[in-house]
C-alpha positions as CSV (number, residue, x, y, z in Angstrom):
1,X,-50.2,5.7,23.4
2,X,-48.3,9.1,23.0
3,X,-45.2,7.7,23.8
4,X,-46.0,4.2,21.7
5,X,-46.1,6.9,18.6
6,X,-42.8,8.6,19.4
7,X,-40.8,5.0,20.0
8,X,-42.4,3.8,16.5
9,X,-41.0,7.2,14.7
10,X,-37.5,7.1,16.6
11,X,-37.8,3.6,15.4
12,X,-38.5,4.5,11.7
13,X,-35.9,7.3,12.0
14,X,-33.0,5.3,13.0
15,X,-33.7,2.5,10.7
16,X,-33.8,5.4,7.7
17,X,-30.6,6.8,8.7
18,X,-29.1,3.2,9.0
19,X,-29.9,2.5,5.5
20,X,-28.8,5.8,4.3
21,X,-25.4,5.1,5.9
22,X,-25.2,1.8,4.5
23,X,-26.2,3.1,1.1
24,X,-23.3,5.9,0.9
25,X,-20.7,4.0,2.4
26,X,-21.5,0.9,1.0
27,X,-19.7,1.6,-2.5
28,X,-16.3,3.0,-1.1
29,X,-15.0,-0.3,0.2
30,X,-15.2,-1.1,-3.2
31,X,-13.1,1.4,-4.6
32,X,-9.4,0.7,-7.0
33,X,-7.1,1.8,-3.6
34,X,-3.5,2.7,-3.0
35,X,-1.2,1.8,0.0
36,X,2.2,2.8,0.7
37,X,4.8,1.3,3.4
38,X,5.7,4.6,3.8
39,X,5.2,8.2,2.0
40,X,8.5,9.9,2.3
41,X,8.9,11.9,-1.2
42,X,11.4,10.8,-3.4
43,X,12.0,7.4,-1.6
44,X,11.6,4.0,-2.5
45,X,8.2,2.5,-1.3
46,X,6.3,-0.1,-1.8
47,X,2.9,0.2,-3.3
48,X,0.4,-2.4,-2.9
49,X,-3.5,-1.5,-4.9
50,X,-6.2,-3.0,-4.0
51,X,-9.0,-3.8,-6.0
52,X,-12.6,-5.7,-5.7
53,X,-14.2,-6.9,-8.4
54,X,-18.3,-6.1,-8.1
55,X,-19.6,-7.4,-11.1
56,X,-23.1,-7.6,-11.1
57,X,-22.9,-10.2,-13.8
58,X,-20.3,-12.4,-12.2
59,X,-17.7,-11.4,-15.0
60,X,-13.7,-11.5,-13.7
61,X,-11.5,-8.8,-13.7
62,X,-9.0,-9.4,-16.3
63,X,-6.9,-6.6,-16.3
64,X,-5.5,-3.6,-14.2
65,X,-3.8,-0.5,-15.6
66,X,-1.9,2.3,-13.6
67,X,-0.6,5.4,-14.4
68,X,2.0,6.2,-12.6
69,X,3.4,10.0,-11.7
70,X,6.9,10.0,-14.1
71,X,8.4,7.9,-11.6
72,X,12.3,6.9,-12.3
73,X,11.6,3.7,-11.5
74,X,9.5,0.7,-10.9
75,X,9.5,-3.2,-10.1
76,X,6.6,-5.3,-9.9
77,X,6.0,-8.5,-7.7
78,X,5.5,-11.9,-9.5
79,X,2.2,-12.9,-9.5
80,X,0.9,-16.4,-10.2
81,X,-1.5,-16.0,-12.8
82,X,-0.7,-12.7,-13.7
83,X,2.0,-10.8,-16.3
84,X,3.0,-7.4,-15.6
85,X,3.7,-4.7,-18.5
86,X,5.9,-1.4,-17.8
87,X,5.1,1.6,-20.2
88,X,9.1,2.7,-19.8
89,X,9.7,6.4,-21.2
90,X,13.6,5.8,-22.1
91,X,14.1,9.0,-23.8
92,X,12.4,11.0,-20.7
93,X,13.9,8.2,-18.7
94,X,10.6,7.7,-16.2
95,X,8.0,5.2,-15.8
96,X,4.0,6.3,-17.2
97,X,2.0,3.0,-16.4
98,X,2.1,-0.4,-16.0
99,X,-0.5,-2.6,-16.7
100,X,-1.4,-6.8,-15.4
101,X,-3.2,-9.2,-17.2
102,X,-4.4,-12.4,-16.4
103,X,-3.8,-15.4,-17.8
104,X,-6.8,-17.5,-19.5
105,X,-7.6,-19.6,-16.5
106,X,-6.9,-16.8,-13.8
107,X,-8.8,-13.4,-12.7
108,X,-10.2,-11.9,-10.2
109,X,-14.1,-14.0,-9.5
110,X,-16.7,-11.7,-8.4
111,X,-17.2,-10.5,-4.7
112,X,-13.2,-11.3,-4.4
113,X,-10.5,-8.4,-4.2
114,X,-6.6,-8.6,-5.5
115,X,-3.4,-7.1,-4.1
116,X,-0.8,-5.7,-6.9
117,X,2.4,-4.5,-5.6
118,X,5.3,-2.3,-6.9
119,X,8.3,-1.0,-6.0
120,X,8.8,3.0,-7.2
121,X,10.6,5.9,-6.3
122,X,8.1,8.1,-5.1
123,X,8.3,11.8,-6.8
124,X,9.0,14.7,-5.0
125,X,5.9,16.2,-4.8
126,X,2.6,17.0,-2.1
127,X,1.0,14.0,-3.8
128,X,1.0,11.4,-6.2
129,X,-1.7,10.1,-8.0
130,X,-2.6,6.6,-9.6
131,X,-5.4,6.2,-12.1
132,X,-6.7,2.8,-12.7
133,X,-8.6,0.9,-15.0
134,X,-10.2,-2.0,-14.3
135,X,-11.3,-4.1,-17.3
136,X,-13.7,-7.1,-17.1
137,X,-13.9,-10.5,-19.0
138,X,-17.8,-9.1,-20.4
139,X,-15.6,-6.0,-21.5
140,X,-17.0,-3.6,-19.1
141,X,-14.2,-0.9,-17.8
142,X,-14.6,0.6,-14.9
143,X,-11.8,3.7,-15.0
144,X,-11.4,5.3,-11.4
145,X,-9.5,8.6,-12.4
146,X,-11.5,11.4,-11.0
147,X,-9.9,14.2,-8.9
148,X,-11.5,14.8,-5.1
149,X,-14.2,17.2,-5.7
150,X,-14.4,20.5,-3.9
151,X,-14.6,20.8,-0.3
152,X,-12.3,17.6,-0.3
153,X,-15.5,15.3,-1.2
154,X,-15.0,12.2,-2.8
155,X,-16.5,11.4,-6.5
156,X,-17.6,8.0,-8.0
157,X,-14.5,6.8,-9.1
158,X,-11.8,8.3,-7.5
159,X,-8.3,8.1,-8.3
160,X,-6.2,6.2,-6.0
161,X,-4.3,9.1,-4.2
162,X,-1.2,9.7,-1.8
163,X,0.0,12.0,0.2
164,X,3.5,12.3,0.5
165,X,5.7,13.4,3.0
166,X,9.0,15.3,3.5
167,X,11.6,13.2,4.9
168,X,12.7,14.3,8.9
169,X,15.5,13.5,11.0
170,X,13.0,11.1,13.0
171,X,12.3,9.1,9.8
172,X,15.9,8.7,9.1
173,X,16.8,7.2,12.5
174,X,13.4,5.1,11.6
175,X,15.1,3.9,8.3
176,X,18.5,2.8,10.4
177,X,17.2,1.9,13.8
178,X,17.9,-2.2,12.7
179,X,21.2,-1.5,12.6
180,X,21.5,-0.2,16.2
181,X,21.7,-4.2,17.6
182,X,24.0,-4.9,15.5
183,X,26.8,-2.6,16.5
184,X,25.4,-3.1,20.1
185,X,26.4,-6.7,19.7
186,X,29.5,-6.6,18.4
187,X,30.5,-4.3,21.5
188,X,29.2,-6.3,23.7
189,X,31.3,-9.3,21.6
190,X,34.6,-8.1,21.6
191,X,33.9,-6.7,25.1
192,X,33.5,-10.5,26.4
193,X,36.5,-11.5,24.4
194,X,39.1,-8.5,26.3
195,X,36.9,-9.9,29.7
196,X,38.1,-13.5,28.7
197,X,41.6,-12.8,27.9
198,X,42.0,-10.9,31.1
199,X,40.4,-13.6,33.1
200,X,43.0,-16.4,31.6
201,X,45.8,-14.0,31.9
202,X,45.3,-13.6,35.3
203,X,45.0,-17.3,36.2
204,X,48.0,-17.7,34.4
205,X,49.8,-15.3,36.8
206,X,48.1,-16.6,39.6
207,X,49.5,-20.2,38.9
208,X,53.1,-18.9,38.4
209,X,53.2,-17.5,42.0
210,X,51.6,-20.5,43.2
């Protein structure tokens, strides 16, 4: 009976730390997130953001704004359903935001998520954040802008973060390494070519003598 008690409270135990896990972790899939093909600082990436809509009423997300770091500058992908907006600095000559909205009969339906991409120069810097804000159709806005806290915790609404990194001599042969076949093959081309010639030379020496 003694041990019937201890299995029924390791049972209770598990199952309370199971939901407790599920509770905290639950929320940060659904964070406004930032990707990067790569992070080298002051290099051209490619940014894709990803973001969920959650709406406990069903509403769409309608609209997307990020600030962007001064970046010098920025291309968005087309998207079907979406127009994209720069916030272009010509007198300072960088990039603050940019902003998507969708059109009447587009959005992003509840319990679904969105990719928006952009080309930037990445600044030259340990990091770069991106804060969003995600609007609704209802008009709720949902702003995810809020530093890490301290101890490297993560708040609420976090800002979509990078970390960036100094470009290395590994990363540069990274960057060329497709263009290593290349000259590869045109050796080994022109090196068939000389092998030809020589082969038809010969044979014509070869019949001569004959």
């Amino acid at each position: 009976m003694i041990l019937s008690t201890r299995a029924l409270k390791a049972a209770v135990l598990a199952a309370a730390i199971a939901a407790m896990t599920l509770f905290f972790a639950a929320p940060a899939w659904a964070h406004v997130k930032v990707t990067a093909d790569h992070t080298w600082r002051g290099g051209v990436a490619i940014l894709t953001f990803s973001v969920p809509n959650e709406s406990e009423t069903g509403s769409p997300t309608t609209q997307l704004t990020v600030v962007l770091p001064n970046v010098t500058s920025v291309h968005t992908e087309v998207m079907p359903g979406w127009t994209a907006q720069l916030d272009h600095d010509i007198a300072a000559g960088v990039f603050r935001s940019v902003t998507w909205t969708a059109a009447p009969s587009a959005g992003i339906p509840a319990d679904q998520f969105a990719l928006f991409r952009i080309e930037v120069t990445l600044p030259n810097t340990d990091t770069a954040s991106f804060p969003a804000t995600q609007t609704y159709a209802d008009a709720k806005v949902l702003r995810w802008d809020q530093p890490a806290l301290p101890g490297g915790g993560e708040p609420e609404h976090p800002a979509p973060m990078l970390k960036l990194t100094a470009v290395t001599l590994e990363s540069d042969e990274h960057a060329t390494a497709p263009a290593a076949p290349d000259n590869t093959a045109r050796w080994l081309a022109g090196a068939g070519i000389v092998v030809g010639a020589l082969g038809v030379a010969l044979a014509l020496v070869t019949r001569r003598r004959t």
